[in-house]
C-alpha positions as CSV (number, residue, x, y, z in Angstrom):
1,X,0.1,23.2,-10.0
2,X,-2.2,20.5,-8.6
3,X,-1.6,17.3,-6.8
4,X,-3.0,13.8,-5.7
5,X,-2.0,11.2,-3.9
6,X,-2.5,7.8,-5.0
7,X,-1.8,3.8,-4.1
8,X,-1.1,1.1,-6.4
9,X,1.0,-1.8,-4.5
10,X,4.7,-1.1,-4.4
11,X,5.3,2.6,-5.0
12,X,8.8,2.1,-6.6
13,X,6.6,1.2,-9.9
14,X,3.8,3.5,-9.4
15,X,6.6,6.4,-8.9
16,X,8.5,5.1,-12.0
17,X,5.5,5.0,-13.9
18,X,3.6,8.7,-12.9
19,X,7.2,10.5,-13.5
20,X,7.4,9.5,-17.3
21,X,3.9,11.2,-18.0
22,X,3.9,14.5,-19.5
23,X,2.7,17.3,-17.2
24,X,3.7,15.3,-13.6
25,X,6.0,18.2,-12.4
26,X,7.0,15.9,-9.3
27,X,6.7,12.6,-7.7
28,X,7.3,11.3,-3.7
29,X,7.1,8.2,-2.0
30,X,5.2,7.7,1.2
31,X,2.8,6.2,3.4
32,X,-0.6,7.0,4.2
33,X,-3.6,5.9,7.1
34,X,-1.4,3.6,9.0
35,X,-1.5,3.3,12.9
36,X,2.3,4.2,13.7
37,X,3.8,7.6,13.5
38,X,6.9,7.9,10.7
39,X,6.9,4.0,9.5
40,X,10.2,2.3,8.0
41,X,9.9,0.2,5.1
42,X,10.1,-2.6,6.5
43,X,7.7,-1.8,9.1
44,X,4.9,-1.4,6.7
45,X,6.0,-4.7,4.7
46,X,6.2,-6.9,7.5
47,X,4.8,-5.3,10.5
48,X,1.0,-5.1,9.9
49,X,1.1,-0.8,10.5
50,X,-2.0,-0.8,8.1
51,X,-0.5,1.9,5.4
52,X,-0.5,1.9,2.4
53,X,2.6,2.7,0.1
54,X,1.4,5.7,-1.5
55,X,2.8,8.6,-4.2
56,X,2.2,12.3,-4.0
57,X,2.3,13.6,-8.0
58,X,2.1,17.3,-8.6
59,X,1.1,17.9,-11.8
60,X,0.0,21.1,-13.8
61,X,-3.8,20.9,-14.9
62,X,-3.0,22.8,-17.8
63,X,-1.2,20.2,-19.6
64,X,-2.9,16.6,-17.7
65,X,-6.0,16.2,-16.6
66,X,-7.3,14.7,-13.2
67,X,-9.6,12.3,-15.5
68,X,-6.0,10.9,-17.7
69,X,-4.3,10.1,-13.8
């Protein structure tokens, strides 16, 4: 199993989107590179924290290369 992390605007879609491929194991929401420790949603949206909403996909590198994600 391998994973990334990666940030495309809204996660909800990214999320939605990474989970249908073939060979994603697992997806997770979260935040990354912000200034505030453990963020709320709305924090992040309307705050100015800095973050970015990001999505953690393990994958297996037998089936899905890094290149296709």
């Amino acid at each position: 199993m391998s994973e990334i992390y990666l940030a495309g605007g809204c996660f909800w879609g990214l999320e939605k989107y990474m989970a249908s491929i073939p060979g994603v194991i697992s997806t997770q929401v979260g935040y990354a590179n912000g200034r505030t420790a453990n963020p709320s949603y709305e924090e992040v949206c309307y705050a100015n924290t800095g973050h970015a909403e990001t999505v953690k996909v393990e994958y297996d590198p037998k089936l899905l290369g890094l290149e296709f994600l």
